[in-house]
N, C-alpha and C positions, 0 to 999 in steps of 0.2 A: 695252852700257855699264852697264845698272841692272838691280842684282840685286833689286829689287821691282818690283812691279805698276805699271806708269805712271800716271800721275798724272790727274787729271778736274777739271772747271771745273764748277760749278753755281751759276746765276747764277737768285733768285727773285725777281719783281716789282722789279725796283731803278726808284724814281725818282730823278732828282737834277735840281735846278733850276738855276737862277743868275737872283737876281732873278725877274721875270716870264718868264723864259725855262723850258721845261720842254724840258731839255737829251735825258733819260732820263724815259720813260713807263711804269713796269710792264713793264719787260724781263727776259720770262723762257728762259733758252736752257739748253743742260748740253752739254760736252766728253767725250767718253769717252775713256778711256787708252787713252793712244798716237796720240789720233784728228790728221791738219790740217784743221783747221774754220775755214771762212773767212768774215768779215764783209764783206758786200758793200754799199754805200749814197753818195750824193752828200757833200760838203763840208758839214757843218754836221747830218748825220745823228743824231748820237752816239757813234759809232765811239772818237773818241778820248776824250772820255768816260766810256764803259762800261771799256775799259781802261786808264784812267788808277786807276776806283774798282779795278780786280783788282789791280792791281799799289801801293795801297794809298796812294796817291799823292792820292786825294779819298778825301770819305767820302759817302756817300747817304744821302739825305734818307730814303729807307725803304727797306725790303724788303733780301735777303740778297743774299750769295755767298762761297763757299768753292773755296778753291782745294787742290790734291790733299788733302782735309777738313779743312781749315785757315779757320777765319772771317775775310775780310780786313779783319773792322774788330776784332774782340777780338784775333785769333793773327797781327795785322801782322809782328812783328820776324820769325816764324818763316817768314810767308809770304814775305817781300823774301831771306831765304835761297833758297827755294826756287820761285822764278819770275827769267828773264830778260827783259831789257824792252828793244825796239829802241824808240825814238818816232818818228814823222814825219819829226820836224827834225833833222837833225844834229847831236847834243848832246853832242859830245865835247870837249875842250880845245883846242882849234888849235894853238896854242902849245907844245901837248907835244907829243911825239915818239910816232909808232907802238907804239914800244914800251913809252917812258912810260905813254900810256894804258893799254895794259893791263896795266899792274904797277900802275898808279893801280888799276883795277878791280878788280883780285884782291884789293889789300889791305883793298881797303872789305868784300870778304864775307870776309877773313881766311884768304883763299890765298893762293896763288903763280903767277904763268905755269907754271912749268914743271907745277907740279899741275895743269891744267888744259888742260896740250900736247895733250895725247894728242886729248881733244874736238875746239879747234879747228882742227888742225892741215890738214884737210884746208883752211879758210877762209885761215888765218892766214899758209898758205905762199906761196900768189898774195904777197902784202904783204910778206912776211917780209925778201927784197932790201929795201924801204925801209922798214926798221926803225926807222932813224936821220933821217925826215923826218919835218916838222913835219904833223901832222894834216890843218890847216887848208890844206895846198899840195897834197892828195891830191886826185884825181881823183874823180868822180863816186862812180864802180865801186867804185875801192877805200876809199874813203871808209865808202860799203855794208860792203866784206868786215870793213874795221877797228870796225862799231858792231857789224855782229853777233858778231864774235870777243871785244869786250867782254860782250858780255849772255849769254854762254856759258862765259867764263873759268871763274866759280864753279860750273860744271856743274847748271844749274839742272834741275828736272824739269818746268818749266812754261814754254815760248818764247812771247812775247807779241808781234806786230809790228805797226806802225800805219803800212802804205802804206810797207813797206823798199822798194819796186820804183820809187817813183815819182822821176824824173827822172834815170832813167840806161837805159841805153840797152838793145836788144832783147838782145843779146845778152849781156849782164851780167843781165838778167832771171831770161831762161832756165839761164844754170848759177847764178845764188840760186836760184831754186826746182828745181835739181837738187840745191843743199845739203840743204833745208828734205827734200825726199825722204829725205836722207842720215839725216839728223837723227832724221826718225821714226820710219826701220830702227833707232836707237841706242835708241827709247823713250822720247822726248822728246814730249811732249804740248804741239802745235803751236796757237796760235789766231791769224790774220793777218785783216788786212784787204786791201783790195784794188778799186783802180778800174779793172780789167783783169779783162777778163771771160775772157782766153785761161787765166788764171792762177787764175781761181776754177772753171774746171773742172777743175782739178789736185787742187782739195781733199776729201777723204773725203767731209764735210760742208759746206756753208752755208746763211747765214741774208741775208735783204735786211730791209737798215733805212732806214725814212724818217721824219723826225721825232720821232725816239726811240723810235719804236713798229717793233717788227718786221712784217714784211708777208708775213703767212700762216708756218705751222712751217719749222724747221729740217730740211733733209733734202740728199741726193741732186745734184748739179748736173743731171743727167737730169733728177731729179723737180723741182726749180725749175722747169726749162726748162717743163715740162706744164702749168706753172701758167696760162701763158697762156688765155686765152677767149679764144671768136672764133674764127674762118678767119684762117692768115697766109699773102700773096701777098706777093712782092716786084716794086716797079714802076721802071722809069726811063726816061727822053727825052733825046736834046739840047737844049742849048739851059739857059733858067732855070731849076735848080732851083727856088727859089719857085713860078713857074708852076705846075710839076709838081704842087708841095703843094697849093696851094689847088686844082688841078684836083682834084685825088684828097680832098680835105677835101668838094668839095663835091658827092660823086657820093653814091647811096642807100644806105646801111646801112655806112659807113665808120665805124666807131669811132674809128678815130687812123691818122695816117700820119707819119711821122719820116726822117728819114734815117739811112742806114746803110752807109757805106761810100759806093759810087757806086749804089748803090741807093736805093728809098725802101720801107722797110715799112710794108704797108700792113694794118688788122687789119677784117676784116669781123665785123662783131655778132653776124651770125646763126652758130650752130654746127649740124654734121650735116652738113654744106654737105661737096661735095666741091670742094679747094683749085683743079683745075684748072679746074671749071664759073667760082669764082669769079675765077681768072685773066684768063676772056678776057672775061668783065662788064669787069672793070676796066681793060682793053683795050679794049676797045668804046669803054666812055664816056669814056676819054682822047681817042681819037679823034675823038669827036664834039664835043668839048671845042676840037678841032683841032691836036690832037697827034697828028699824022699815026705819028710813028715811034715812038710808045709801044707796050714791051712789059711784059708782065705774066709771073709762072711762079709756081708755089708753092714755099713753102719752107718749113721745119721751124722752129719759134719757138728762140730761144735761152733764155741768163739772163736777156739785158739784155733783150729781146720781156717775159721776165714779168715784169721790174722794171718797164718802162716802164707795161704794163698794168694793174700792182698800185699801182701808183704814183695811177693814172688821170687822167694827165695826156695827154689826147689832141691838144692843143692845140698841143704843146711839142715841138717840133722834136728830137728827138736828136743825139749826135755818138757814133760809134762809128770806133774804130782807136787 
């Protein structure tokens, strides 16, 4: 689709506050062209935040960013050419029509739908039969296909998405992020967020953010995952989970135990350790704990293992699925 070099995000030291809140801490990250680089971090992270300042929508308190070398606080008009913007919320018209919206949208960057068929046509066509319903009456899904077919109209070089996946279902998930695939075949320079971690090993790159501070560099979903310390075993019983935790919280050299699925991960301190020696420790002392039918096995740390642990909240129970 783009006869130039795709576009890059370079984002240096940004703070931005609100009030006493220090929203964005010296965040510093960079997109390479063409890359999908995905932000990963809890509710109140910064996430929407950081993207709200790219897409020029806040401005920051310090520190830069450009987007494909555009400064989004001097070069704003040129940059909202040149970036699509999905948000969180649903932010489209209700009231209008499928296709209203996107003739509303095209005109605001001074195109047409049809100029800009061609893009989203793979998205647009699912929807396209309810062209003539009102927004607002649209299903989860296609509610989904109709914001991102907006934030694409004007064939942007830069897709910005803040949590498009979240509250629609598994399988409208996964063919969005066969779009977003599609997308970056075209040279479309991808940055999402994401509280699904099946979804953030899809992307080139990520970064984890907690309290406006990133947690350790930008890299690899593999190389996330490594970030872990520690031995990880996975533990479970019938019976009380609770039980379980505080069993496993209060045996020797347990760094954090969480839940995981029907699991419990559990992260032993010491490293060098071989996972299966620490396995059946942790088996042992469940048992003697009188958790007759606890077992233990090792397992391979994830993203969310090195979020949790980077996080270092070992206290704090997780929810994973």
């Amino acid at each position: 689709m783009l006869n130039q070099e795709p576009a890059t995000v370079e984002v240096k030291n940004l703070v931005k506050r609100y009030g006493e809140t220090v929203a964005l801490d010296g965040v510093s990250l960079d997109v390479g062209p063409g890359e999908l680089f995905g932000l990963i971090g809890p509710d109140g992270a910064g996430k929407t935040t950081l993207f709200r300042l790219l897409v020029t929508v806040l401005l920051p308190d310090s520190g830069e960013a450009t987007l494909d070398g555009l400064d989004v606080v001097r070069d704003y008009r040129e940059v909202r050419r040149r970036v699509g913007y999905m948000p969180g919320r649903f932010s489209l018209y209700p009231d209008l029509s499928v296709e209203e919206n996107l003739r509303f949208f095209a005109s605001v960057f001074g195109t047409t739908l049809e100029a800009g068929y061609e893009l989203i046509a793979p998205i647009y066509s699912q929807i396209e039969p309810f062209k003539d319903r009102r927004a607002g009456a649209l299903s989860g899904g296609m509610k989904q296909k109709l914001a991102l077919s907006c934030a694409l109209v004007h064939r942007p070089r830069v897709l910005i998405l803040d949590e498009p996946t979240t509250g629609v279902d598994a399988v409208s998930r996964a063919e969005f992020w066969d779009v977003l695939a599609a997308l970056k075949a075209e040279g479309i320079t991808i940055l999402v967020s994401t509280p699904y971690m099946d979804e953030a090993a899809r992307c080139d790159r990520i970064a984890l953010i907690q309290e406006g501070r990133l947690l350790g560099a930008p890299d690899t979903p593999p190389a996330v995952a490594r970030l872990h310390r520690g031995t990880l075993v996975e533990a479970r019983a019938t019976g009380d989970r609770a039980a379980l935790l505080r069993a496993l919280r209060a045996l020797p050299h347990v760094a954090s135990a969480y839940a995981f699925g029907e699991w419990v991960h559990v992260t032993d301190e010491r490293t060098g350790l071989d996972a299966a020696d620490v396995a059946r420790d942790v088996a042992a002392g469940l048992a003697a704990a009188g958790l007759a039918d606890a077992e233990a096995r090792p397992t391979a740390p994830t993203i969310e293992d090195a979020f949790m642990d980077l996080m270092g909240v070992p206290e704090t129970p997780g929810a994973h699925g």
